[in-house]
C-alpha positions as CSV (number, residue, x, y, z in Angstrom):
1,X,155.6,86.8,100.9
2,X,155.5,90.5,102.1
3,X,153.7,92.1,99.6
4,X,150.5,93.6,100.3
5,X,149.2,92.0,97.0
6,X,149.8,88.6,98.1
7,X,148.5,89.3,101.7
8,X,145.4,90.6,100.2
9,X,144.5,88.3,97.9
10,X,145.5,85.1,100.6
11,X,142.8,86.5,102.8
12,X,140.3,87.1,99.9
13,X,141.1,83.6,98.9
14,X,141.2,82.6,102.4
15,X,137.8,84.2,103.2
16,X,135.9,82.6,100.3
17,X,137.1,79.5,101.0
18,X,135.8,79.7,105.0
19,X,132.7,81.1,103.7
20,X,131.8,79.0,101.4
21,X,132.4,75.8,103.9
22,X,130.3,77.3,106.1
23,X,127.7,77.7,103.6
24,X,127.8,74.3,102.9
25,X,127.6,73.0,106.4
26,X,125.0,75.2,107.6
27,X,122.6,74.8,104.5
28,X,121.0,72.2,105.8
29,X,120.0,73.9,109.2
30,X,118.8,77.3,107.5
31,X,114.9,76.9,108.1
32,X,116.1,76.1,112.3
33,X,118.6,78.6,112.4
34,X,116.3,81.4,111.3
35,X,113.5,80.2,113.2
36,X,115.6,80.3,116.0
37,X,116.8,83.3,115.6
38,X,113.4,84.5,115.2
39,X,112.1,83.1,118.4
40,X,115.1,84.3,120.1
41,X,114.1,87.8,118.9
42,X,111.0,88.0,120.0
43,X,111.4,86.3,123.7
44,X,114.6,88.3,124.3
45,X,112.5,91.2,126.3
46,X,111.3,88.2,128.1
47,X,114.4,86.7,128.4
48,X,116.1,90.2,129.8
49,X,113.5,90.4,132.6
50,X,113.2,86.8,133.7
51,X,117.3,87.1,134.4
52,X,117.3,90.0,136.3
53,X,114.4,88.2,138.5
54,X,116.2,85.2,138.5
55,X,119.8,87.5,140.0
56,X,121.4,87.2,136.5
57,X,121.1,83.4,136.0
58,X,121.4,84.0,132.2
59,X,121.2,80.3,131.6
60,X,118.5,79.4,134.0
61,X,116.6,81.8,132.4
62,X,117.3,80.6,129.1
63,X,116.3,77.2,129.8
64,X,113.2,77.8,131.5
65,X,111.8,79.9,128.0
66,X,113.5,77.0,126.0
67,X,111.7,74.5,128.2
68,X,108.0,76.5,128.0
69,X,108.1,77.2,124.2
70,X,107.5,74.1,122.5
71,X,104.3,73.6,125.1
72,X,103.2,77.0,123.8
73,X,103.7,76.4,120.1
74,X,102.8,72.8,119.9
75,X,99.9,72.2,121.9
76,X,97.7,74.6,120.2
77,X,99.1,74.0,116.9
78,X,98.4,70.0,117.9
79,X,94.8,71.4,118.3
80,X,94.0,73.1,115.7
81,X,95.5,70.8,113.2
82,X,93.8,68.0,114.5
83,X,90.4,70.2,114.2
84,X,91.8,71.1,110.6
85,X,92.2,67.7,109.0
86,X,89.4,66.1,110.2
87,X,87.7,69.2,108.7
88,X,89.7,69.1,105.2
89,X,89.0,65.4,105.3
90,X,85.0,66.1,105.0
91,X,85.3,69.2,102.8
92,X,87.3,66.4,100.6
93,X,84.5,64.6,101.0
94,X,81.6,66.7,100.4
95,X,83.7,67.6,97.0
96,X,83.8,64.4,96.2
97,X,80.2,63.4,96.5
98,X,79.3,66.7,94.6
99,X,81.7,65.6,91.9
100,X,80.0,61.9,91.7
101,X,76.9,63.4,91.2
102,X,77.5,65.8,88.9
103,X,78.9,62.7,87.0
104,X,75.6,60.9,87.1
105,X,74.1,64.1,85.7
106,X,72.8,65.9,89.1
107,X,73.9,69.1,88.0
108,X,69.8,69.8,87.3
109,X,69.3,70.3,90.7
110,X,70.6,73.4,90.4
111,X,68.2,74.5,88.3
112,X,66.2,75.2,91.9
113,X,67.7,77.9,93.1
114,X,67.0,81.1,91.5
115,X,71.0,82.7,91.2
116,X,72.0,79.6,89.9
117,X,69.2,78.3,87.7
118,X,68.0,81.4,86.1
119,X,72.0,82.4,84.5
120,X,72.2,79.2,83.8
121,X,69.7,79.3,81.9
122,X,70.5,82.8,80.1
123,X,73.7,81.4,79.5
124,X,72.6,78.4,77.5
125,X,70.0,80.3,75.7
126,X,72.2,83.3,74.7
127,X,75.8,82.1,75.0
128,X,75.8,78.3,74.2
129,X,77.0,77.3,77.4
130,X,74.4,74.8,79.2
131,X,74.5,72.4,81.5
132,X,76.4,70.0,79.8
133,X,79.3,72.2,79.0
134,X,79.2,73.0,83.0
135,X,79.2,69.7,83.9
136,X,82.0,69.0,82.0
137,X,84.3,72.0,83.4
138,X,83.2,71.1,86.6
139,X,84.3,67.5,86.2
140,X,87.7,68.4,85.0
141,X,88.5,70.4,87.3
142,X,87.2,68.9,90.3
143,X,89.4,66.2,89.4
144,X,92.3,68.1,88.6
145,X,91.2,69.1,92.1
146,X,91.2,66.2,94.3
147,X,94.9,64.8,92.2
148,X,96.2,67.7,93.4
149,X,94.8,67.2,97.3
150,X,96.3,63.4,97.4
151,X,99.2,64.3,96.2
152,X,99.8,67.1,98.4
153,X,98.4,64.6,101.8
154,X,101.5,62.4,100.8
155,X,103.7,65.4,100.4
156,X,102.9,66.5,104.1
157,X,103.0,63.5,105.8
158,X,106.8,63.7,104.5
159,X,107.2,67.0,105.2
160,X,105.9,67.1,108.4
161,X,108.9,64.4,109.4
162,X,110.9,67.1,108.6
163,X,109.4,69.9,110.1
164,X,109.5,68.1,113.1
165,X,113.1,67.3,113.3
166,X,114.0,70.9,112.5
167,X,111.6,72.3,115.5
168,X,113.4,70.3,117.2
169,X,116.5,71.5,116.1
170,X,115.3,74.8,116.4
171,X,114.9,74.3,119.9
172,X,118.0,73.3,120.6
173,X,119.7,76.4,119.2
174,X,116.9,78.5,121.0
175,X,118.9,78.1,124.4
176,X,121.7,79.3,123.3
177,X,120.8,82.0,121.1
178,X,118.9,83.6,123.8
179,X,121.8,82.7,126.3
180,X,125.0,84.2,124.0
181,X,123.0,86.1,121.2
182,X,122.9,89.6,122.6
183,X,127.2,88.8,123.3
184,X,127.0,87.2,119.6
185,X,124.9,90.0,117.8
186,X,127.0,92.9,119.4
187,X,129.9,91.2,118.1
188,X,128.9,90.8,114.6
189,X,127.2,94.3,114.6
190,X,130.6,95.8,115.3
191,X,131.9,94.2,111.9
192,X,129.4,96.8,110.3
193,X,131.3,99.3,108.6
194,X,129.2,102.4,109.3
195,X,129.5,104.8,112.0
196,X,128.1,104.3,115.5
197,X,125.2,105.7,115.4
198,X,124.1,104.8,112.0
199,X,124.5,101.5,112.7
200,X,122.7,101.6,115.9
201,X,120.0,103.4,113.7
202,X,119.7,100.6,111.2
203,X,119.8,97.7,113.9
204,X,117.1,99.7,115.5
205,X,115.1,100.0,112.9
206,X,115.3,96.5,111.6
207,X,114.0,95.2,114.9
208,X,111.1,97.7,114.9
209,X,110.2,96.1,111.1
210,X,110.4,92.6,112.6
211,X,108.1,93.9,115.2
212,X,105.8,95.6,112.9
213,X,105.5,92.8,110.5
214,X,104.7,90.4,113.5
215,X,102.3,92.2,115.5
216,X,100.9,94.4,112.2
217,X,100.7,91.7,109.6
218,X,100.7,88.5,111.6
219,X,98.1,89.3,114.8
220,X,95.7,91.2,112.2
221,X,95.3,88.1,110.4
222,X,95.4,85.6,113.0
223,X,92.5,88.0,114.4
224,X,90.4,88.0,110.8
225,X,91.0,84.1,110.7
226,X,89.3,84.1,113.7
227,X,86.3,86.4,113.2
228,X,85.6,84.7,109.5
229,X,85.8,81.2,111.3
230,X,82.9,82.4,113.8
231,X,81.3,83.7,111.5
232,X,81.1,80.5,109.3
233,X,80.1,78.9,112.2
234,X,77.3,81.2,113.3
235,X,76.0,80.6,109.7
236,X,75.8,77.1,110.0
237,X,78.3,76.9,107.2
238,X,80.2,73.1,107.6
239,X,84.4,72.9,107.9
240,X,84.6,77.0,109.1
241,X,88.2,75.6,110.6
242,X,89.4,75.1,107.5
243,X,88.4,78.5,106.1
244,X,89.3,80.2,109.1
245,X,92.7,79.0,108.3
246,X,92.1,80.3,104.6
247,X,90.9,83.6,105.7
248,X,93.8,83.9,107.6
249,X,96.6,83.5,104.9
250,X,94.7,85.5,102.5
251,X,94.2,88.5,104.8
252,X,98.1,88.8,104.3
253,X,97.2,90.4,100.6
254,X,96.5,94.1,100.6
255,X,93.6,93.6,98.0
256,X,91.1,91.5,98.5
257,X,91.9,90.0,101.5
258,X,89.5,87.9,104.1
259,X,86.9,89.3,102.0
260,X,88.3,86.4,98.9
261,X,87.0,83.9,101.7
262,X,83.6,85.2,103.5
263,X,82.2,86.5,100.2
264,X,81.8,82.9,98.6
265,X,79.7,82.2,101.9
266,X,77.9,84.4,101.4
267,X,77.1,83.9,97.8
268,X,76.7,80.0,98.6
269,X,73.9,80.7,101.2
270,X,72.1,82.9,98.6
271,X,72.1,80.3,96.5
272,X,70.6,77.5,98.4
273,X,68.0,80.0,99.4
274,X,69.1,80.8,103.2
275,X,68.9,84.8,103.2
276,X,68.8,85.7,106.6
277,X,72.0,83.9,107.2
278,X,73.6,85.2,103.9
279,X,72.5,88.5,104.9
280,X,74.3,87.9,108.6
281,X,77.5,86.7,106.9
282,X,77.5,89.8,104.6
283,X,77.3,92.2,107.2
284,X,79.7,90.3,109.7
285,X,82.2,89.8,106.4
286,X,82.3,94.0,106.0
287,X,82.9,94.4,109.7
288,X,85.9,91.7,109.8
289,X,87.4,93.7,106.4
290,X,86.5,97.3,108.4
291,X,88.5,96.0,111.0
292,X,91.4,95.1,109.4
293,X,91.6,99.0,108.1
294,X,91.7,99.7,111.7
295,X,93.6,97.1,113.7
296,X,96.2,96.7,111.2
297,X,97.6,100.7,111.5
298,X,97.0,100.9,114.9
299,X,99.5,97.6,115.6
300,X,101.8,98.4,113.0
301,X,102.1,102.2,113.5
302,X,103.3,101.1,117.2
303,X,106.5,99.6,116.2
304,X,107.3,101.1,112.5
305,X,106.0,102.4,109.2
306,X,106.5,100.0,106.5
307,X,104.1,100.6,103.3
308,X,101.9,98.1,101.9
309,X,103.9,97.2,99.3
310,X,106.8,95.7,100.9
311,X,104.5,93.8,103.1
312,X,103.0,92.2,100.0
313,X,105.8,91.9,97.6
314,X,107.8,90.4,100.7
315,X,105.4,88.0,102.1
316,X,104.9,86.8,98.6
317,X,108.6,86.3,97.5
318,X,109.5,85.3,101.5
319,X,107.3,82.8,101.8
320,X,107.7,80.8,98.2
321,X,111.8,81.3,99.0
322,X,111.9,80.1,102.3
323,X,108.6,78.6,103.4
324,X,106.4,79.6,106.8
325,X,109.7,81.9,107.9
326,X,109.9,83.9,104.4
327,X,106.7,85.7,106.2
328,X,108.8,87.5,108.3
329,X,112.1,86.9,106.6
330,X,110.7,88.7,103.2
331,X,109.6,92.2,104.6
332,X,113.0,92.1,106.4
333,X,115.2,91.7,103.6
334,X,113.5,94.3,101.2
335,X,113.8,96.4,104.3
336,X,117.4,96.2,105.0
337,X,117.7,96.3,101.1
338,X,116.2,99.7,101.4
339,X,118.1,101.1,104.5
340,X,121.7,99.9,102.5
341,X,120.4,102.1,99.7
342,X,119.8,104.9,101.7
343,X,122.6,104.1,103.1
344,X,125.1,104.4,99.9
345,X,122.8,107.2,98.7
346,X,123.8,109.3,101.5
347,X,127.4,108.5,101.3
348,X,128.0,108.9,97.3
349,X,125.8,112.0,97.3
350,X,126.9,115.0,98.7
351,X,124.2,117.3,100.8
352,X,122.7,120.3,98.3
């Protein structure tokens, strides 16, 4: 019973076993617990100067941000997903209507506009591929197409039950993250088994990344899914909402970006014959993409230097892994992944 074999190996056993209970019971709450920890993050400069105005009333303080966030979040999400899927609803429309006349062999009509008409016909005349082969692609996949869309409308009416439940979870834990989670970080960050100032160098760093990502990655394209969705609008272009919102996701990639949005604008207004506006789309498109080549360092080079690639690669993997969250959560773990490397680098090779 005294042998440091068996004293060892009871706490390894002993240690597995805790952790993986508490795996188990906090699976289910992952998606809330990170999101509140995120939140927590981000509102804890906030949180540090509301309590010294409110004499140290750490909990008052917590409540009140607890209390305010969910008006901030929901009501202009509410907004703009109201404007969204009314929006989506006549795009789905406007598809479908396309699609039923292409079916009752519309697709001639095309044959009126110049870009269209005139490849067409090169294409049928050179290549074999007329209208009828066109038609037929079309058709497939536009139905393919709108499957796809009532499947998914199912799948996020049942999804958004559960998103709801874990924002409200998520709420819940905000209060007491931002009340204990500077006690409960300092803690943990203690069980770190590096010395003081490396630690505090990495825990540093980490929070300048989150920052970074957030402010870099996340307000540039909040700000280019803006810009495109005026622009759409300007342009007399129907549902600009909707690729706003598509503008805005896409903007995440390093190549290509909004541009994968406002370009088919403009190529769509060309093709119904409406130059000046196609012309006003193209030039307002290259200035949202300059932009972005200018906004984006200038917001990210506040906080931290993070290259390109981790952005992408982590936004990418985060988000298919963990959802909305994996955004921020993927950058961040292909961060810390690097800083541990360094890390051992530095330890198992000596200085030349």
């Amino acid at each position: 019973m005294d042998s440091v074999f068996y004293r060892r190996g009871f706490a390894v056993v002993a240690t597995l076993a805790v952790g993986y209970l508490l795996f188990r019971l906090m699976a289910p709450f992952t998606g809330p617990l990170v999101w509140a920890a995120f939140l927590s993050f981000m509102l804890h400069p906030l949180h540090v100067r509301l309590t010294r105005r409110l004499e140290g009333r750490a909990s008052l303080s917590a409540g009140l941000l607890t209390a305010l966030t969910p008006v901030a979040i929901l009501v202009p999400l509410s907004i703009l997903g109201g404007v969204f899927a009314a929006q989506a609803a006549d795009l789905a429309a406007r598809a479908q209507g396309f699609f039923q006349r292409l079916g009752a062999g519309g697709l001639g009509e095309l044959q009126r506009y110049p870009l269209i008409g005139r490849p067409l016909a090169w294409l049928e005349a050179n290549a074999g591929f007329g209208e009828a082969q066109l038609r037929e692609w079309l058709l497939s996949g536009g139905q393919s197409f709108l499957k796809w869309g009532a499947s998914l409308g199912g799948n996020v009416v049942v999804g958004a039950l559960g998103t709801a439940l874990g924002f409200g979870i998520a709420i819940v834990l905000l209060f007491f993250f931002l009340r204990d989670g500077e006690a409960w970080s300092t803690r943990a960050i203690r069980l770190i088994p590096m010395a003081p100032a490396r630690r505090s160098h990495l825990i540093n760093h980490l929070a300048q990344v989150t920052r970074a990502v957030v402010f870099g990655s996340g307000a540039t394209a909040l700000l280019q899914g803006i810009a495109v969705g005026i622009g759409f609008a300007i342009a007399g272009l129907p549902t600009y909402v909707v690729f706003g919102v598509l503008a805005a996701l896409v903007s995440l990639l390093p190549m290509g970006g909004a541009a994968l949005v406002w370009v088919p604008g403009v190529l769509y207004l060309a093709a119904v014959g409406r130059w000046g506006m196609a012309i006003f789309l193209l030039v307002w498109g290259i200035g949202v993409s300059f932009g972005d080549n200018l906004v984006r360092p200038l917001l990210v080079s506040r906080h931290a230097q993070i290259s390109t690639l981790t952005v992408f690669i982590g936004v990418l993997g985060g988000a298919a892994a963990f959802g909305a969250i994996g955004l921020i959560v993927g950058p961040l773990v292909l961060t810390l992944a690097a800083a541990l490397l360094d890390f051992v680098d530095e330890k198992l090779v000596p200085p030349a």
